[in-house]
C-alpha positions in Angstrom: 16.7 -9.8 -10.4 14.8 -6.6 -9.8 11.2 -5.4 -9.9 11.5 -3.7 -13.2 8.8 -3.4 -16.3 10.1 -3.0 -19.4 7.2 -1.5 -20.4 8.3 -0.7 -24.0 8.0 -4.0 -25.1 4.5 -4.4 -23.4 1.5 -5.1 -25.4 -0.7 -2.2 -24.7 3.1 0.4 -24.7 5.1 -0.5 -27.0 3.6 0.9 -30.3 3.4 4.3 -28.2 6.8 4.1 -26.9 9.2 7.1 -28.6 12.3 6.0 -30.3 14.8 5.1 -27.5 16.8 7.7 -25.6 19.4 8.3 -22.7 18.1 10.1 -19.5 20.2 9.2 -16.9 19.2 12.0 -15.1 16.0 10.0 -13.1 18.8 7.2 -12.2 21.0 9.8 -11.3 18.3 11.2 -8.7 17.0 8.4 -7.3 20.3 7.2 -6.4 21.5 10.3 -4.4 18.3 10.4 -2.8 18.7 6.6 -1.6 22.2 7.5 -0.2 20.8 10.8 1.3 18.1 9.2 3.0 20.3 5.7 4.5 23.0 8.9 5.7 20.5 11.0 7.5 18.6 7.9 9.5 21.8 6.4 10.4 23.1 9.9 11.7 23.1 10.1 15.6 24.0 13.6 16.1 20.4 14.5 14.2 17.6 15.3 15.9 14.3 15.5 14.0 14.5 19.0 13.0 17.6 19.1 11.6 17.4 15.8 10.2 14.1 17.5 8.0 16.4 20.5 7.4 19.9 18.4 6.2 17.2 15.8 3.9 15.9 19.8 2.2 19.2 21.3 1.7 20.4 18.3 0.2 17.4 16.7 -2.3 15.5 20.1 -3.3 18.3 20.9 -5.7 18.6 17.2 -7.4 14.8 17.9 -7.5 14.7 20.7 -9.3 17.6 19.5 -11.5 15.5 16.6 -12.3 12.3 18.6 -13.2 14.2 20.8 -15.6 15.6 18.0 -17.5 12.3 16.1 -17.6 10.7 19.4 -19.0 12.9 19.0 -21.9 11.5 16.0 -22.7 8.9 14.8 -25.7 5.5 14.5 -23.6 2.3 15.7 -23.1 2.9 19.2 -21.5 -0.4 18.3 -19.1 1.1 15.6 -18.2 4.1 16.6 -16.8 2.5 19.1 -13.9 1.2 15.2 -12.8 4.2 14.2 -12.9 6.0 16.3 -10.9 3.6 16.8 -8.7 4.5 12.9 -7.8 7.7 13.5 -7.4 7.8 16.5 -4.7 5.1 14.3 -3.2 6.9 10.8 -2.6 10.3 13.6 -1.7 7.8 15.0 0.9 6.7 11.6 2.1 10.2 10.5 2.6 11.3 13.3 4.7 7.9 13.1 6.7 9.1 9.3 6.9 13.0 10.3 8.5 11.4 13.2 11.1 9.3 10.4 12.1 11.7 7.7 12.8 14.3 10.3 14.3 11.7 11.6 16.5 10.6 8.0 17.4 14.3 7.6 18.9 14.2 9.2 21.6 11.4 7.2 23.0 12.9 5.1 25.6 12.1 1.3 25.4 12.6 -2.1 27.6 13.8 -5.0 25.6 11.0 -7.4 25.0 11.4 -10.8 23.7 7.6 -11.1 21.8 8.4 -7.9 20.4 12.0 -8.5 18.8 10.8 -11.9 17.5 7.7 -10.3 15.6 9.9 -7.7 14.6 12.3 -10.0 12.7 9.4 -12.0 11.3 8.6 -8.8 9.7 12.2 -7.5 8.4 13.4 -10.9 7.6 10.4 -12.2 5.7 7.6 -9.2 5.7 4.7 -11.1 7.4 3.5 -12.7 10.7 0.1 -14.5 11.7 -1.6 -14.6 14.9 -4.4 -17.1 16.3 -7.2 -15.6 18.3 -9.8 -18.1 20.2 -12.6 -19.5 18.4 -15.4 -17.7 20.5 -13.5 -14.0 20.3 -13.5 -14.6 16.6 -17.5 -15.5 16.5 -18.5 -12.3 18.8 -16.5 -10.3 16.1 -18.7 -11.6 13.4 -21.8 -11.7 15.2 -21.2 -8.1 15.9 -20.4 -7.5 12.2 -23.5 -8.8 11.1 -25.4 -5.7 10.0 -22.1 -4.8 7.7 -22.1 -8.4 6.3 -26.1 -7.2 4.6 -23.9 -4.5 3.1 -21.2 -6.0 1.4 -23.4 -8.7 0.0 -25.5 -6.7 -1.2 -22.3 -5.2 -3.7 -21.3 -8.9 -4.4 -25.2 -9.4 -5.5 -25.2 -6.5 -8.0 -23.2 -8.5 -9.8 -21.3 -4.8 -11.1 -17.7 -7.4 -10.8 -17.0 -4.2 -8.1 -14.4 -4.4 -4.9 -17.0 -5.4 -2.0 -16.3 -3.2 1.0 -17.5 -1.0 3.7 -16.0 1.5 6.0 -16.7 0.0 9.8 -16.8 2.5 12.5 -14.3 2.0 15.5 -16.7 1.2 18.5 -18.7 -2.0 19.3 -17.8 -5.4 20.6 -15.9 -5.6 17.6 -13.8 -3.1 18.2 -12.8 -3.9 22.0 -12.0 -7.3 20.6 -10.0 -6.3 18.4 -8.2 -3.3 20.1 -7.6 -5.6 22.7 -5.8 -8.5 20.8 -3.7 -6.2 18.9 -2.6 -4.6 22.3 -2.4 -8.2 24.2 -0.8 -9.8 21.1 2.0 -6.8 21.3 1.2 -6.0 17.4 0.9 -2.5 18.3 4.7 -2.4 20.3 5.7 -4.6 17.8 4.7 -2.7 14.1 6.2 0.8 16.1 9.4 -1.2 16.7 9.2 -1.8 12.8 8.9 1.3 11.9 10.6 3.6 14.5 7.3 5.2 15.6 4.1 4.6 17.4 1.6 3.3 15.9 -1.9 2.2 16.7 -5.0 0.2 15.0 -7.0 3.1 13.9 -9.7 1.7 11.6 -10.6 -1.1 9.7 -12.9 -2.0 6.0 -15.1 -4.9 6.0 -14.5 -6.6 2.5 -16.1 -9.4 0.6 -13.8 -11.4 -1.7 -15.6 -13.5 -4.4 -15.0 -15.7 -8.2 -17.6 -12.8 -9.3 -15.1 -10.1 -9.0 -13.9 -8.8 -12.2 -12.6 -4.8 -11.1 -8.9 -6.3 -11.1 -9.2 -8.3 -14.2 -10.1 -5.6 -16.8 -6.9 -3.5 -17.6 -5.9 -4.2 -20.7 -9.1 -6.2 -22.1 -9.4 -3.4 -24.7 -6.5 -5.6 -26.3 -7.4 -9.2 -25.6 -4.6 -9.5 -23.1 -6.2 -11.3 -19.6 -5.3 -10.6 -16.0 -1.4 -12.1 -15.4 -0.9 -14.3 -12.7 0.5 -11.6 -10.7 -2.4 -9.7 -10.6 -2.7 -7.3 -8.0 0.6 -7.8 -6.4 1.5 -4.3 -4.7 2.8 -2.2 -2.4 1.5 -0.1 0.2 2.3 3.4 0.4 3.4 4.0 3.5 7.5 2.1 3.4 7.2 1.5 6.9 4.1 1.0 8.5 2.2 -2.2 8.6 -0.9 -3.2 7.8 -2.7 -6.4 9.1 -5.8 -8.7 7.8 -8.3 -10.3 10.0 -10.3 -13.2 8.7 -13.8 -13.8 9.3 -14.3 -16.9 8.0 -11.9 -20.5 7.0 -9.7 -19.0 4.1 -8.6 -22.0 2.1 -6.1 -21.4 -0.7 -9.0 -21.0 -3.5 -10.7 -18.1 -1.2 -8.3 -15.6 -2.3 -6.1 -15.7 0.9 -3.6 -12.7 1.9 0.3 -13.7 -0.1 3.2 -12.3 -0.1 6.8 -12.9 -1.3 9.5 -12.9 1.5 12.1 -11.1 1.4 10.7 -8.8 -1.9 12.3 -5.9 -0.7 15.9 -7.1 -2.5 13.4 -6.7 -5.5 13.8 -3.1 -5.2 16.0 -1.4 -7.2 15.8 2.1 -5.5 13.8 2.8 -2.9 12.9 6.9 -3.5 11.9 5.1 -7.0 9.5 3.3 -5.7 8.2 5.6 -3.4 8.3 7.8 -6.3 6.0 5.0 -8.2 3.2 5.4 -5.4 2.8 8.7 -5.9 2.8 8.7 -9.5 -0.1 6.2 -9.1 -2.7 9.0 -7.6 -1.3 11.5 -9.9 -2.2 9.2 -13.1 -5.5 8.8 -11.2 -6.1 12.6 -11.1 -4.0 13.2 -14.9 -7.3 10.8 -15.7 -9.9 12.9 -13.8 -9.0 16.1 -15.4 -8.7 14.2 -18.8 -12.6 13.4 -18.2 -12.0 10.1 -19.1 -14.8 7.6 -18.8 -15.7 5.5 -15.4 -13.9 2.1 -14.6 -14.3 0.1 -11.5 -10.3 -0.4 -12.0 -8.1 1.2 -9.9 -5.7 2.2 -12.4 -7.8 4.2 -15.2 -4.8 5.9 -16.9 -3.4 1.8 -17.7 -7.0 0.7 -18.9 -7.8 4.0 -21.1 -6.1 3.8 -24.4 -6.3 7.4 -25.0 -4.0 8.2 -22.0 -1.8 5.5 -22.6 0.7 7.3 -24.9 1.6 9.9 -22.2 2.5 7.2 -19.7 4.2 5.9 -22.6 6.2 9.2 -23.3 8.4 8.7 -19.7 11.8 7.9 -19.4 11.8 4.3 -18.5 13.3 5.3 -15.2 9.9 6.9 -14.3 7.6 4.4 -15.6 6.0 2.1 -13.0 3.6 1.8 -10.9 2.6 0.1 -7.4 0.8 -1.9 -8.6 3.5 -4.0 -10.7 1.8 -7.1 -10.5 -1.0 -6.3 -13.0 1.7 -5.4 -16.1 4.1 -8.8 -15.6 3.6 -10.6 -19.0 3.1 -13.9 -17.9 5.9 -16.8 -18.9 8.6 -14.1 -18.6 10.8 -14.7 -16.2 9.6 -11.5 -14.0 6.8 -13.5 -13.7 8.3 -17.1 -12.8 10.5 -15.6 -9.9 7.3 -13.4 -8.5 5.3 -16.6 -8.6 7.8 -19.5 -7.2 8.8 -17.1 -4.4 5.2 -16.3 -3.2 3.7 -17.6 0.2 -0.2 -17.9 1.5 -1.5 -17.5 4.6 -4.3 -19.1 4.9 -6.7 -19.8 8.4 -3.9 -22.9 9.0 -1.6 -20.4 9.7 -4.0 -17.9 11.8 -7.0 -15.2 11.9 -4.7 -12.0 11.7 -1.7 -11.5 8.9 0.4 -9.0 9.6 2.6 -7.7 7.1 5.2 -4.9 6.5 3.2 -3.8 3.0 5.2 -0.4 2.0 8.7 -2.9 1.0 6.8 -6.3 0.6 5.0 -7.2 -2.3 1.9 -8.9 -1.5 -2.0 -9.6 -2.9 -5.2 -11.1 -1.5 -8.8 -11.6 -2.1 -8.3 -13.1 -5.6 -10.9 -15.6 -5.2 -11.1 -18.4 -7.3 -13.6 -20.9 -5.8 -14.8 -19.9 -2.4 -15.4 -16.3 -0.4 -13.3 -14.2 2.0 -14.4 -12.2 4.6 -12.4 -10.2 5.8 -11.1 -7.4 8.3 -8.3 -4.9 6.3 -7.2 -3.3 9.4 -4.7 0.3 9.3 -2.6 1.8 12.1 -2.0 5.0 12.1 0.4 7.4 15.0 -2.1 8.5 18.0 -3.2 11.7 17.4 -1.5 14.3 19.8 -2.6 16.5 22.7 -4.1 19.2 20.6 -5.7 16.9 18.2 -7.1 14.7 21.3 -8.4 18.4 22.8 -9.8 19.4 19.3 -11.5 16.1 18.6 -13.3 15.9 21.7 -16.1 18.1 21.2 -17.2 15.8 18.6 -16.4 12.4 20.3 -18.7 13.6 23.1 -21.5 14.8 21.2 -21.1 11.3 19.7 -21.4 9.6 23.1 -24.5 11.5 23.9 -26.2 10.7 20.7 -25.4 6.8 21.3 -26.5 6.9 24.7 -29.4 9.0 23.8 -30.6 6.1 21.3 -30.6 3.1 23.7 -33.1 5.0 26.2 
């Protein structure tokens, strides 16, 4: 089985959905772009550069054949800017994606036993959990304590809004943190993964709690609940990783991070889906410039019925979303295999999840009975020299205001 909506026959589409047609020309495209893209990675004799240049010469004219045939199509004509904006987007991303893991090559590494196990942990089932010692754990909260105020502060509102707030990377915190990643070999082991190096650059505090409605909302308009898939997604980036530090005992009711192993053979094509991320931020923005009204959703096109119908107006090849999780109907049998395959973490397991989220589907913070604290941690690559030489200006002027403060 694979990941696939049929979105015609969803409540809230298919009274919009035009009378059926043939256009094989998305399948047609994201097929040679999936064969392109395995060619040129597994290609020796490429080096980045040429890599970039043979993934161009080869994909700009499928592109462009692709937008002229979805121009001839029945939809709203300011829609389809959106929509092809996505799609020169996710291209871009993939190429950005093969320069980086070519490049990444010719980085010479030692074998390493911790590293190679994680690393299959993450390809063969798309997460791994780590223990950190008790006392670590408590300096991290105790030093979190002023952004704790904050985030319960937005639960207390009672608005039903995500709870979370930006944490800057310093503090005791952040050495513990930075550390265990880097003692742990998580950094080593998520740049095995994906072919380049990455690093933990930053981190969101969020609160997880039963009052939280933002995900539940999309298609009340309609009287159809949340499904039981709600909020399973994927990341945008296909092959970095992401990790999740609890603050706090996550029990299964506390909304702890899930995933489904092995949800990459859910995939039908992988440019499609990477294709579906993108088409995600450009709905987002199709909404903005559409003025349409506020939501504390983070899908506003899906939840608006007046934007519905050009969604609706897509070849089915184009019609997803990231997000896939929140348009399963539930007793289908999409839903039975998305549910029966899917795994918690919870503190049994450890205090940090990490998980390969571009190709795994995975949720958390659906709270049901307890709360969640908890640390949504992001690597990024290390900046280079000249970024490093441009950014220090500031980082200094940062270090004398701190130090200025304490006297």
């Amino acid at each position: 089985m694979k990941l696939t909506i049929d979105y015609a026959s969803h409540p809230a589409f298919r009274t919009l959905s035009p009378e059926t047609r043939v256009f094989a020309d998305a399948s047609r495209y994201f097929t040679a772009v999936d064969v392109i893209w395995a060619e040129i990675v597994s290609a020796a004799a490429l080096n980045a550069s040429r890599a970039g240049t043979e993934f161009d010469r080869k994909t700009q004219p499928i592109l462009s054949d692709l937008k002229q045939a979805l121009a001839g199509q029945r939809m709203p004509e300011d829609y389809l800017p959106f929509v092809s904006a996505a799609l020169v987007k996710s291209q871009e991303a993939i190429r950005a994606e093969i320069v980086q893991v070519i490049r990444g090559r010719a980085t010479t590494r030692a074998p390493d036993v911790e590293v190679e196990r994680i690393v299959a942990q993450l390809q063969d089932h798309g997460a791994a959990a780590f223990r950190m010692d008790t006392p670590m754990r408590r300096a991290i909260v105790e030093s979190l304590q002023p952004y704790y105020r904050e985030v319960e502060s937005q639960r207390d509102s009672g608005s039903g809004a995500r709870c979370f707030v930006t944490i800057p990377a310093r503090g005791t915190h952040w050495n513990i943190l930075k550390s265990f990643v880097r003692d742990k070999r998580i950094e080593d082991a998520i740049s095995a993964y994906a072919g380049f190096r990455l690093e933990l650059s930053g981190y969101s505090l969020t609160l997880s709690h039963p009052g939280e409605t933002w995900f539940k909302i999309c298609y009340q308009d309609i009287g159809l609940a949340a499904p039981r898939t709600v909020q399973q997604h994927y990341d945008l980036d296909n092959l970095s990783a992401k990790s999740m530090f609890y603050l706090n005992e996550v029990d299964p009711d506390c909304g702890p991070f899930t995933y489904l192993p092995g949800s990459r053979s859910l995939i039908r094509w992988r440019s499609q889906t990477s294709f579906f991320k993108y088409l995600d931020y450009a709905n987002n923005e199709f909404a903005a410039s559409r003025e349409s009204a506020d939501t504390i959703y983070n899908r506003p096109l899906f939840c608006t019925p007046a934007l519905r119908p050009a969604f609706a107006a897509l070849p089915s090849d184009l019609q997803g979303s990231a997000c896939p999780g929140d348009d399963v109907l539930d007793d289908s049998a999409l839903s039975a295999t998305l549910l029966e395959g899917e795994r918690a973490l919870t503190s049994d397991d450890g205090d940090l999840m990490l998980f390969a989220g571009g190709e795994t589907l995975h949720r958390g913070g659906v709270a049901r009975g307890g709360e969640r604290y908890a640390l949504q941690m992001i690597y990024s690559s290390p900046p280079g020299f000249a970024q490093q030489v441009k950014r220090l200006p500031r980082r200094l002027a940062g270090r004398i205001k701190r130090t200025l403060s304490r006297t």
